[in-house]
SERO-109760 format. One line per field, with one value per residue: chain; residue number from 1; x, y, z of N, C-alpha, C in turn; residue in three letters. Coordinates in steps of 0.1 Angstrom, whole numbers, plus 2048, in hexadecimal, padded with zeros to 3 digits. Last residue first. Example, Ala and Ser with C-alpha at 12.3 -4.5 7.8 and 13.67 -1.06 7.14 Angstrom:
BEGIN
c	A, A
k	2, 1
n.x	880, 884
n.y	7EA, 7C7
n.z	847, 84E
ca.x	889, 87B
ca.y	7F5, 7D3
ca.z	847, 84E
c.x	881, 884
c.y	800, 7DF
c.z	84F, 84E
r	SER, ALA
//
This chain:
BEGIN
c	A, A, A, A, A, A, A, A, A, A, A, A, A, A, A, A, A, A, A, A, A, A, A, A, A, A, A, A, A, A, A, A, A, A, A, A, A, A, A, A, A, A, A, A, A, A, A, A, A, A, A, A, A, A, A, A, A, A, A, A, A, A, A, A, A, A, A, A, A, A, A, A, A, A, A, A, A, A, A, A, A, A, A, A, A, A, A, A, A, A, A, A, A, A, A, A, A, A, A, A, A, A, A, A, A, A, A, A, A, A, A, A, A, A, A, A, A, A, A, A, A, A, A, A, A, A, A, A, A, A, A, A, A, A, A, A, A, A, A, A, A, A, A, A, A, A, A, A, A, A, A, A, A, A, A, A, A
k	157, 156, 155, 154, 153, 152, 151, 150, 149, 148, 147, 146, 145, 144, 143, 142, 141, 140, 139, 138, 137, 136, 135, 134, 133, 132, 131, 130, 129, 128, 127, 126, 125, 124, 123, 122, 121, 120, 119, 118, 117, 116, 115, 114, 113, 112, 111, 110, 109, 108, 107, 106, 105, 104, 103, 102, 101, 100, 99, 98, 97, 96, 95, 94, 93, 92, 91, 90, 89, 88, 87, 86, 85, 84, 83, 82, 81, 80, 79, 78, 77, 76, 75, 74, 73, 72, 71, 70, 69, 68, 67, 66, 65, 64, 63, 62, 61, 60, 59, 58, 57, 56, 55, 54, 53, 52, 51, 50, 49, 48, 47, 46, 45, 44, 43, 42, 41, 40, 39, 38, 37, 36, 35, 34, 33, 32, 31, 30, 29, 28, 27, 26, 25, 24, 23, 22, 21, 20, 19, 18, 17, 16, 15, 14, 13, 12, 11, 10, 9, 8, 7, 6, 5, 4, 3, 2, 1
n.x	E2D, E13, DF7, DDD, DD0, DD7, DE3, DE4, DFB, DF6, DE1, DF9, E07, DF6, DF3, E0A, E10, DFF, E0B, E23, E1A, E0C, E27, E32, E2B, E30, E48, E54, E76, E93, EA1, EA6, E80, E77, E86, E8E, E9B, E8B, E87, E93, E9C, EB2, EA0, E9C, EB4, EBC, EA0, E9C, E97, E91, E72, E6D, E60, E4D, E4A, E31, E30, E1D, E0D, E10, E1E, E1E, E2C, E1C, E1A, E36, E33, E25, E37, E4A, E3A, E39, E52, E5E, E46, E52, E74, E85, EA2, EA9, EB2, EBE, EA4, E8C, E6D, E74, E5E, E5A, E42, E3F, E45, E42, E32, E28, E25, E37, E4C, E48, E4C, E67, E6C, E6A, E82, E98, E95, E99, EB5, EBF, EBC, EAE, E93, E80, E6F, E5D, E46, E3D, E39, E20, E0C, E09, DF5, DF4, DDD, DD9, DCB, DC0, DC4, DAC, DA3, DB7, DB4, DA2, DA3, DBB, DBB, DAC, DBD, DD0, DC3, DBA, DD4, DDE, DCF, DD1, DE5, DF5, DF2, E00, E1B, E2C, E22, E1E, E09, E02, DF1, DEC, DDE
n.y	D64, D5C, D64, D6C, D80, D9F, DB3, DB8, DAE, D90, D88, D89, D78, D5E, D5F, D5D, D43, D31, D36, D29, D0C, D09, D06, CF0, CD8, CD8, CD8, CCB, CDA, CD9, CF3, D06, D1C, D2F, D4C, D63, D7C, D93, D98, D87, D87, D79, D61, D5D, D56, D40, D28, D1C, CFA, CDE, CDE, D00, D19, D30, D57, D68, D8D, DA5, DC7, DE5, DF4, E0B, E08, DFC, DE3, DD9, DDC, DC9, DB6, DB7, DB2, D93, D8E, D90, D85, D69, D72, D65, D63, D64, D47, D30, D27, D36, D46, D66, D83, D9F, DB7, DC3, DD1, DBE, DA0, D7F, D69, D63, D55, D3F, D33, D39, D29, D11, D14, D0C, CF6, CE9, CEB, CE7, CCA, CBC, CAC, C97, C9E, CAF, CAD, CD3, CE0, CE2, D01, D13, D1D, D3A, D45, D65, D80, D9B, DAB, DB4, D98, D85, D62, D50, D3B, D35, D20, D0E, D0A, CF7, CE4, CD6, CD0, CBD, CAF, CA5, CAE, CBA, CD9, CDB, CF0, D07, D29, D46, D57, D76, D98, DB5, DD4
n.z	B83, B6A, B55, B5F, B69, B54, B45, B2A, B27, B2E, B1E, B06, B0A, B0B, AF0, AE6, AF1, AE4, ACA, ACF, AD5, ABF, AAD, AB7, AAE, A96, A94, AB3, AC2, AD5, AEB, AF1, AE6, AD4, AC9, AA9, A94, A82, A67, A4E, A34, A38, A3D, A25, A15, A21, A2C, A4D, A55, A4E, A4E, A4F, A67, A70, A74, A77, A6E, A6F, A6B, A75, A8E, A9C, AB7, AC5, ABE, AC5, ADE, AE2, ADD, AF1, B08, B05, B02, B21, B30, B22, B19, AF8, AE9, AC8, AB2, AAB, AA7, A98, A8E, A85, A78, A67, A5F, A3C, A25, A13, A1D, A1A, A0D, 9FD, A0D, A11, 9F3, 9F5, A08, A02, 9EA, 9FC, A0F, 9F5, 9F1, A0B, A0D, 9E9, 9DE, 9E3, 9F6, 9ED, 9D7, 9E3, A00, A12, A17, A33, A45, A57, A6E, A7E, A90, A99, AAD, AB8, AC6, AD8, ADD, ADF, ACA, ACB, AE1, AD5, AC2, ACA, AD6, ABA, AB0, AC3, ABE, AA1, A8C, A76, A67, A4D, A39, A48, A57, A64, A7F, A7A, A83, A7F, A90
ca.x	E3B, E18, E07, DE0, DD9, DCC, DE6, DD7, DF8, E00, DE3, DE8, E0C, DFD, DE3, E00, E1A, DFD, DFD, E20, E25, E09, E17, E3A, E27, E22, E42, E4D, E66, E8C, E99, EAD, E8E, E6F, E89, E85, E98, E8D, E88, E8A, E91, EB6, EAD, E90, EA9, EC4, EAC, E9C, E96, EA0, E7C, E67, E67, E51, E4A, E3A, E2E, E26, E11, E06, E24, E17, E31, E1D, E0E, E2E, E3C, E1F, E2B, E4D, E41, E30, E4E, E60, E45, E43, E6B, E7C, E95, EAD, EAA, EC3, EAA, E93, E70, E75, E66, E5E, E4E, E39, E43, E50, E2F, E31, E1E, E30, E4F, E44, E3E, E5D, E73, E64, E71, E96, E93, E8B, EAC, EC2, EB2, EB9, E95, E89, E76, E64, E54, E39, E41, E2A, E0C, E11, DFC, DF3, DE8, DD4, DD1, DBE, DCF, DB4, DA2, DB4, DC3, DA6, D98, DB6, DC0, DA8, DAE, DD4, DCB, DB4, DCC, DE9, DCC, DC4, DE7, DE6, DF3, DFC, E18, E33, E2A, E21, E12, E03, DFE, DE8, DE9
ca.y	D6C, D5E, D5E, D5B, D77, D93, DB1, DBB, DB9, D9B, D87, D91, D84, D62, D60, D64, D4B, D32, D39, D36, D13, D06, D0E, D02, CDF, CD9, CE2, CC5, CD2, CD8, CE7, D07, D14, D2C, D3C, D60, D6F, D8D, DA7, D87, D91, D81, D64, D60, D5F, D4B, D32, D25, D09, CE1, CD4, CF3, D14, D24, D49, D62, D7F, DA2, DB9, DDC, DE7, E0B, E0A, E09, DE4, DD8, DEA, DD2, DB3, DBA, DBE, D9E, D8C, D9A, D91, D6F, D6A, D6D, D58, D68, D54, D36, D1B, D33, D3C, D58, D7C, D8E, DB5, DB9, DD7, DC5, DAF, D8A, D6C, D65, D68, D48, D33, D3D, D3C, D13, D0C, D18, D07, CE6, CF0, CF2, CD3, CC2, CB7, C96, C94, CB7, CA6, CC2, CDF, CDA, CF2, D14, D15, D39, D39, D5B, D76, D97, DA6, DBC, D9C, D92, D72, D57, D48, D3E, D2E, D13, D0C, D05, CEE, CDA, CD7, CCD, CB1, CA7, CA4, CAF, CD1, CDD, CE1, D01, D1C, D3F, D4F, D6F, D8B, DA9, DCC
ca.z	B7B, B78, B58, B52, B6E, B55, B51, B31, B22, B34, B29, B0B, B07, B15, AF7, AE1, AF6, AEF, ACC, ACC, ADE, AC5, AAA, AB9, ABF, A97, A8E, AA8, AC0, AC3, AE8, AE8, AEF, AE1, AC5, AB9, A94, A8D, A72, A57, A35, A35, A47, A2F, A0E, A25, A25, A45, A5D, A4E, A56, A4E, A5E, A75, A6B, A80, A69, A7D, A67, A6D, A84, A91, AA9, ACE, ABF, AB6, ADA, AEB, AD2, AE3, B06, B05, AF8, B17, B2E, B21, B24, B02, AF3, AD7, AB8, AAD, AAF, A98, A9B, A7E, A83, A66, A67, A48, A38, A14, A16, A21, A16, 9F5, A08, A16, 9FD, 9EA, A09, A0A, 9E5, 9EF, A11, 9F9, 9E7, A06, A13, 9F4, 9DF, 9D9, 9FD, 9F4, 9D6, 9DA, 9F4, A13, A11, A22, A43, A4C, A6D, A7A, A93, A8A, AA7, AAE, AB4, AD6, AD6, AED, AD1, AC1, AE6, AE1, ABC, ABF, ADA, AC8, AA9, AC1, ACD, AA8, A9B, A75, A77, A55, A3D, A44, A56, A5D, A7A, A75, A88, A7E, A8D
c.x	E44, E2B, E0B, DF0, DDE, DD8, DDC, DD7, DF2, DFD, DEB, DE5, E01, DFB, DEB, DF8, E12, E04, DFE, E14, E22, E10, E12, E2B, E28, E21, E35, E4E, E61, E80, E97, EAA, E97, E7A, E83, E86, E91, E8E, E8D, E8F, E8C, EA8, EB1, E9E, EA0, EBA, EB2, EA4, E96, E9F, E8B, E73, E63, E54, E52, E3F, E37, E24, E1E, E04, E14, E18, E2D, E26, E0E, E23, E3B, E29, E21, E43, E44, E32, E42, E58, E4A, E43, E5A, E77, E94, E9C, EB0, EBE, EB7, E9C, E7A, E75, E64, E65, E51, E44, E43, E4E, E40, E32, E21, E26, E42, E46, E3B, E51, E69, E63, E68, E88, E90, E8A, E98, EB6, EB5, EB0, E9E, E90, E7D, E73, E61, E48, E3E, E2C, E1B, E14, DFF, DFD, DE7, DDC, DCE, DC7, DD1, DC0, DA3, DB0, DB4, DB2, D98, DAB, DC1, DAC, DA5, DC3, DCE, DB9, DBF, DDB, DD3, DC3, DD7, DE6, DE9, DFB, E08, E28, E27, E27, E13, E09, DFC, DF5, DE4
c.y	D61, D5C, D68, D5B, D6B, D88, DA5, DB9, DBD, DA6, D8C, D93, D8C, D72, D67, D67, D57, D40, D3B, D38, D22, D10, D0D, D08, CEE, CE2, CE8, CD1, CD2, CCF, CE7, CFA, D11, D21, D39, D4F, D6A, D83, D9F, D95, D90, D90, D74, D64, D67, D57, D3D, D2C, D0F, CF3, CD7, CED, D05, D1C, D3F, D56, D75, D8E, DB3, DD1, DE3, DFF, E0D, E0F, DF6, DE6, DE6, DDE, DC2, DBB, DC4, DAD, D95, D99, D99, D7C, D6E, D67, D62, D61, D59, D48, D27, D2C, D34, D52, D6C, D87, DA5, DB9, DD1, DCF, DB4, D99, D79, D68, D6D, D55, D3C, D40, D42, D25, D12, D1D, D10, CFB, CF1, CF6, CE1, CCD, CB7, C9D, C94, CA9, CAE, CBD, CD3, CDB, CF0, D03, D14, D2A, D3B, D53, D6D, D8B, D9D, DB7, DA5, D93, D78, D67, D4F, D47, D38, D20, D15, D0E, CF9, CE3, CE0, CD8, CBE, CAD, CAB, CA7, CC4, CD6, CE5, CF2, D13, D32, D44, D63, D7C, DA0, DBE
c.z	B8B, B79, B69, B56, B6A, B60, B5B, B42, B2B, B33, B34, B19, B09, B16, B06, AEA, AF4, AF5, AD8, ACE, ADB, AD1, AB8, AB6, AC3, AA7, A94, AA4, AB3, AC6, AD8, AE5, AE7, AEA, AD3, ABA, AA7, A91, A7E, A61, A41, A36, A42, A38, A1B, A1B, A27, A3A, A50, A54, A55, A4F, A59, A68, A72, A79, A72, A75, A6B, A6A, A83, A87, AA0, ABD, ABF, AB0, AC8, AE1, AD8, AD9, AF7, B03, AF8, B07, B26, B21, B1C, B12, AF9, AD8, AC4, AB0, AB5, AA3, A98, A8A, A80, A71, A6D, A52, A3D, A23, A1B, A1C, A1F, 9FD, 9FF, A17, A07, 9EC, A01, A0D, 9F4, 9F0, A08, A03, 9EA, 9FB, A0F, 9FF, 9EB, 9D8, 9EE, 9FB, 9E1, 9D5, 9ED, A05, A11, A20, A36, A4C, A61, A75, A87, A8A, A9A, AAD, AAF, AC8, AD4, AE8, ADE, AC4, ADC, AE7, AC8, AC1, AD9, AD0, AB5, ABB, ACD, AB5, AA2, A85, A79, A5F, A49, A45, A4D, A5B, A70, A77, A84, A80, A89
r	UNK, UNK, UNK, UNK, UNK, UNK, UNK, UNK, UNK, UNK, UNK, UNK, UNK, UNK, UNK, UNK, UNK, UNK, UNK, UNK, UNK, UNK, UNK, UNK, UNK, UNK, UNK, UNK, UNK, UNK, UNK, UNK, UNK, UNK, UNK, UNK, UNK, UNK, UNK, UNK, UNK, UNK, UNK, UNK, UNK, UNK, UNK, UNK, UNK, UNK, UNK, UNK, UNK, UNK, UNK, UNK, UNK, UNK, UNK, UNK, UNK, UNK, UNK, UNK, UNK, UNK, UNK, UNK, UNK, UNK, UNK, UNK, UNK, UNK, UNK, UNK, UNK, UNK, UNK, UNK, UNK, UNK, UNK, UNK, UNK, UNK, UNK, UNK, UNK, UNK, UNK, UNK, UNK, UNK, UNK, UNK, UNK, UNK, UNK, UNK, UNK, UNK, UNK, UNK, UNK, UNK, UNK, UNK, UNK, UNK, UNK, UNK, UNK, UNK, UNK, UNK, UNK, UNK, UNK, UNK, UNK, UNK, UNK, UNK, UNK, UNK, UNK, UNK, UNK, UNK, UNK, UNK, UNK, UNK, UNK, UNK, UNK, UNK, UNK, UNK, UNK, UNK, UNK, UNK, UNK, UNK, UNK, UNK, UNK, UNK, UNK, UNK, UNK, UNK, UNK, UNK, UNK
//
């Protein structure tokens, strides 16, 4: 299986980047883990947010195969615990799902194009964080979900 998270721009905060980096080498390598950052839209500040979503749908459908299975980190997702997320990435794994894309939106969320192709929407609170921090947030959750799996003492219930 490979798992992907997609987003929007990259991570320029040196300590998030640190972060990110620490618990990359900690995911599991039959999970083929990796960040796909999709360049910032050009002239993206002249552009409606309706039409800038357009432009971002473009980018990232162009990262996505017609099997892939699409989960959106949306505000209006359902909220997992750890174990249940682990669970779900464990019944990925028990599915034969070959490709598992996590996409993080960009500053207005998601066209109705992606919304329409996503398999799942998912939302880490009903909080609003940086772009940058959610990477971050997931990755970790990642490394977690492992740690469950395997039944390792990293999370505590």
């Amino acid at each position: 299986m490979r798992i992907s998270l997609v987003c929007i721009g990259k991570t320029d905060d040196k300590e998030i980047t640190s972060l990110i980096s620490y618990y990359l080498t900690r995911l599991p390598k039959h999970w083929n883990f990796e960040i796909i950052e999709i360049p910032d839209v050009k002239n993206a500040k002249n552009l409606s947010s309706d039409l800038l979503k357009k432009e971002e749908s473009k980018l990232f459908l162009n990262q996505i195969d017609k099997n892939d299975l699409v989960i959106l980190l949306d505000e209006k997702g359902k909220q997992f615990t750890s174990r249940e997320f682990s669970q779900k990435i464990d019944s990925w794994m028990n599915s034969s799902v070959k490709k598992v894309h996590i996409l993080i939106g960009g500053a207005y969320g998601f066209s109705d194009e992606i919304y329409s192709r996503a398999n799942e929407k998912m939302s880490l609170s009903k909080m609003t964080f940086t772009h940058q921090m959610i990477r971050l947030f997931i990755v970790e959750q990642l490394y977690r979900a492992d740690q469950i799996l395997q039944g390792k003492p990293y999370h505590n219930d």
